[in-house]
N, C-alpha and C positions, 0 to 999 in steps of 0.2 A: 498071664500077660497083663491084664489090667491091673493086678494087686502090683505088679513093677512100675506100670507107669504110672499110679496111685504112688506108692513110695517115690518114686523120683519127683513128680512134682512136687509132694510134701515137703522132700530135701530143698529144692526150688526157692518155695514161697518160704520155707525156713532162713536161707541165705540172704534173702531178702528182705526177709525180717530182718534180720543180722544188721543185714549192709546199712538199711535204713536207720536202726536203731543205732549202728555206731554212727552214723553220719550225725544224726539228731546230738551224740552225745558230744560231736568234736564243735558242733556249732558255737558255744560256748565260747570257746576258747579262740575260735576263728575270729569272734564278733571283740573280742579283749584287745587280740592281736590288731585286728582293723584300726578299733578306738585307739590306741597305744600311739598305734601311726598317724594318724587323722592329726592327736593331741600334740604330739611330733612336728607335723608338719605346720599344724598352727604356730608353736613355738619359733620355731625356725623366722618363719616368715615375722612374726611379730619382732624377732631381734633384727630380721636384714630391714626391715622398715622403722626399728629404733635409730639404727644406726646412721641408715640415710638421714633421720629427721636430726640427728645432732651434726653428719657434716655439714648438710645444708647451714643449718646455725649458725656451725662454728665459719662457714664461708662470707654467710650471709651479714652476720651480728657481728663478728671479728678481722676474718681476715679484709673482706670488701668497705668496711669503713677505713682501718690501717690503711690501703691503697689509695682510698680519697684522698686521704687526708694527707699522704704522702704528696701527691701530687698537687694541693692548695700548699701545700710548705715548701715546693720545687719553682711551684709561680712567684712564692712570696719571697722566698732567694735571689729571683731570675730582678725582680724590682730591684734591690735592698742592692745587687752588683752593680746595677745601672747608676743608683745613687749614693748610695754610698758604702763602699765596696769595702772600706774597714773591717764592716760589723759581719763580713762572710765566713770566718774561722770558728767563731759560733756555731753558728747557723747550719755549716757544711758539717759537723761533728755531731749535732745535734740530730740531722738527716741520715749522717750514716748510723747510729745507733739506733733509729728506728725504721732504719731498714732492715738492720739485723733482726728483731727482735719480729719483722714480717717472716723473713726466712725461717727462723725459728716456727714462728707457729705451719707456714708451709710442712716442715721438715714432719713435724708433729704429725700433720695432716696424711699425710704420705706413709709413715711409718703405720698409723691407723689402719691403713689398707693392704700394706705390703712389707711384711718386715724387709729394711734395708739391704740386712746379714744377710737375705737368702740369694740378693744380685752379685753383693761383694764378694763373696765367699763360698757358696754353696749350702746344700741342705746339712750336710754333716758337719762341714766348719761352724754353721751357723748353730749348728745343736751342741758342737764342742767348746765354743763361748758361752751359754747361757750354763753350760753343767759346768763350767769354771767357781771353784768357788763355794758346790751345791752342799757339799757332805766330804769324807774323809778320800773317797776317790769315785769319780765317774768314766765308766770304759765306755765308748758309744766305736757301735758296728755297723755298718751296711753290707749285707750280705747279697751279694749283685752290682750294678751298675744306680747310682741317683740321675743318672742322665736322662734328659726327654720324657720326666715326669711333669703329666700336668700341673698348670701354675695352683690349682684350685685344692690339689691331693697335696703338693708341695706345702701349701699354707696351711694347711687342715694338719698333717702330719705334724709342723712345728711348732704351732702352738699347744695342740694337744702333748707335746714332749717337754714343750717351755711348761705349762700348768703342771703336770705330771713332776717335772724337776722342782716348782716351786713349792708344793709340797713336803718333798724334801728337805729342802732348805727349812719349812718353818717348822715341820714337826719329827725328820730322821737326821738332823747334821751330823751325827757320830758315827753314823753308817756308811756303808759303800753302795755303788748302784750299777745298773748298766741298763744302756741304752741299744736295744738290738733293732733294726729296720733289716725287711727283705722284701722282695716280690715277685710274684707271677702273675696271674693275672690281675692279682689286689696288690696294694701294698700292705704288707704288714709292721706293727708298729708294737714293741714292747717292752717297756718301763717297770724294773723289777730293782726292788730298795731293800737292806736287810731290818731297815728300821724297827719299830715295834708293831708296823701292823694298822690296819683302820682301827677307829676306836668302836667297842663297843662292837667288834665284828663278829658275828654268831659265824661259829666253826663248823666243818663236815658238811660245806654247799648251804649254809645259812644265809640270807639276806643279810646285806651291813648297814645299815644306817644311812646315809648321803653324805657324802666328804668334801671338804672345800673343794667345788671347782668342775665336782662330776659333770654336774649338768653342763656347766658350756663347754666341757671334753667329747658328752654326748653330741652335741648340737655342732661342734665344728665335722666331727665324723658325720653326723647327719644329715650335712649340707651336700655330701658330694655322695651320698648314699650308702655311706657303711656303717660302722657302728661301733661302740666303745665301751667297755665294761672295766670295774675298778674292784677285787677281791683282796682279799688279806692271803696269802703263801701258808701252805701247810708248815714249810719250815721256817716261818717268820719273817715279818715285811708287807709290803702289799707291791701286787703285780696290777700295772695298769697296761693294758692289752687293745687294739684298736684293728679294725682291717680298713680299709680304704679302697673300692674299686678304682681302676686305672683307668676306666672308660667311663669320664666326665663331661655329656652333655652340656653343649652351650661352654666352653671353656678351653682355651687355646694352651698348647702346650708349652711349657719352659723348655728354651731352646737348652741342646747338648753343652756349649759350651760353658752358660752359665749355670744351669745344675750341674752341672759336673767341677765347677771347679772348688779348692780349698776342703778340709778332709780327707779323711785317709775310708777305702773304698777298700 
């Protein structure tokens, strides 16, 4: 009897050993994973706090001067009619062209934050205009509904698709491509070109190099929690692949009517 419960504890403190020792050995790779994320989240935040510092700017140093100044040129008008109201056809021509050119940088402004295409149009119309043009043909799919997807997944998806096609354009135009989106609980997102492939792509699950654009392909997926990866296709091309959770914290959703419209679903 004791040589039994002498062997079972042996077994025991053995498993234990075990247990600890693989734990000891995944630490490692826990403490990478951590760092990877931490370096991640730094990233992130240092581009949405670039970004704010150049709207501010461009509000501050451009459009809010334009506005001044517009409106000392509406006084200077408002005189110039009272006395002498000849010299107004100028002056009114003069004021509408740099009102345009306030609108314009508005229009800029706005686009910065929210592509236009995706209120006009929808998510798919809008990915079916930027692949106009890309390479020899671009098929784009949505397998599901794009309706009453968050504004934040919505925006993450299309640029990460607009980068992913601009690629294309500058290094597969002789190629074909397709654009496949679906979802369940994430959405998924995947960009597959017959082109020639990343350069310098080491084959059979090799690491490739960094390719124009990866990193803020990473960081748009990474804003809203998921994540995006760019490989070269065994049978030639590169497949750029993304998931995107649907359940985005702090972020109201795109109503049905305007995700859903323009594109074929």
């Amino acid at each position: 009897m004791r040589s039994v419960v002498a062997h079972a504890a042996g077994l025991a403190g053995a498993f234990a050993a075990g247990a600890v020792t693989a734990h000891l050995a995944s630490l490692p790779r826990h403490l990478r994973l951590a760092a990877d994320l931490q370096r991640s989240r730094e990233r992130i935040l240092a581009t949405r706090e670039e970004e704010r510092r150049r709207l501010r700017r461009d509000l501050h140093d451009g459009l809010g001067p334009t506005l001044a100044s517009l409106a000392m040129s509406l006084d200077a008008a408002r005189i110039t009619l009272a006395g002498e109201p000849e010299r107004m056809e100028p002056l009114l021509a003069e004021l509408r062209d740099r009102v345009a050119e306030a609108v314009g940088e508005i229009r800029d402004l706005a686009h910065g934050l929210r592509p236009p295409a995706l209120d006009d149009l929808g998510l798919v119309a809008a990915i079916e205009s930027v692949a106009e043009g890309c390479c020899e043909r671009v098929d784009v799919r949505f397998d599901g509904s794009p309706a009453e997807l968050p504004a934040a997944v919505e925006v993450a998806a299309f640029r990460i698709v607009e980068e992913a096609l601009g690629n294309v354009r500058r290094h597969a135009r002789e190629s074909t491509a397709m654009v496949l989106l679906s979802r369940d609980t994430e959405l998924h997102v995947m960009v597959a070109d017959s082109g020639p492939g990343l350069p310098d792509a080491a084959r059979n699950g090799g690491q490739a190099r960094p390719w124009g654009g990866l990193a803020t392909m990473r960081e748009y997926a990474a804003e809203v929690g998921g994540s995006c990866a760019i490989t070269s296709r065994a049978s030639g091309g590169t497949l750029v692949t993304a998931r995107l959770p649907l359940s985005v914290p702090g972020y109201h959703r795109a109503t049905a009517g305007r995700a859903g419209k323009g594109g074929r679903t």
